[in-house]
C-alpha positions, 0 to 999 in steps of 0.5 A, a space after each residue: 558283237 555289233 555286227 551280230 546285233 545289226 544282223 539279228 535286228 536285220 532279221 527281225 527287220 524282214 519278219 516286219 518287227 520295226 522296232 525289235 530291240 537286242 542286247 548283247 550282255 556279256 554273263 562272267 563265269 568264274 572258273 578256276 581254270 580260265 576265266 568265260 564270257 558267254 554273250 547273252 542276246 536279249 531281244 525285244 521282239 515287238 509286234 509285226 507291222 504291216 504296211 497299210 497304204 500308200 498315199 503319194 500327194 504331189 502339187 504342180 505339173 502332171 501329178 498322174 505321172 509322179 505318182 506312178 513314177 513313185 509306185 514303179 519304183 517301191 520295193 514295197 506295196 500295200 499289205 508287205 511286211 514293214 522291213 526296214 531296208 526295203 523303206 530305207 531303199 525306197 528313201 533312196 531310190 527317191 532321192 536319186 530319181 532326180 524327179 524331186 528337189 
């Protein structure tokens, strides 16, 4: 059940809904026969996020450099969809340029 809230929230992720929230709520049905679990997935949808700018501020030598350094490596650019994973690879797509301390 984990699995399938990581991957509706991972849709929801690439629509750009940042913050959508799911909930698997087990729902008891009583039968004679056999006792059911039916698995209800609440979701809270959010808005869609959009991203606006993309401001790189660097101190000390050949700033030009790095700043274009750090745009060729992003996956995501001004007016994408704000999706999770894409941010997340650009966080580590900078930690192992090995360009930063």
């Amino acid at each position: 059940i984990a699995k399938d809230v990581e991957t509706i929230k991972t849709k929801y992720g690439e629509q750009g809904r940042l913050h959508a929230r799911v909930d698997a709520v087990p729902v008891w049905t009583d039968d004679e026969d056999a006792s059911v679990v039916d698995i209800v997935f609440k979701i809270d949808e959010d808005k869609v996020y959009r991203i606006r700018n993309f401001d790189v501020h660097i101190a000390g030598d050949h700033p030009h450099t790095k700043t274009n350094l750090i745009r060729n490596l992003s996956p995501i650019q001004p007016g994408d969809l704000a999706d999770p994973k894409k941010i997340h690879l650009l966080k580590r797509r900078l930690e192992g340029s090995q360009y930063f301390e």
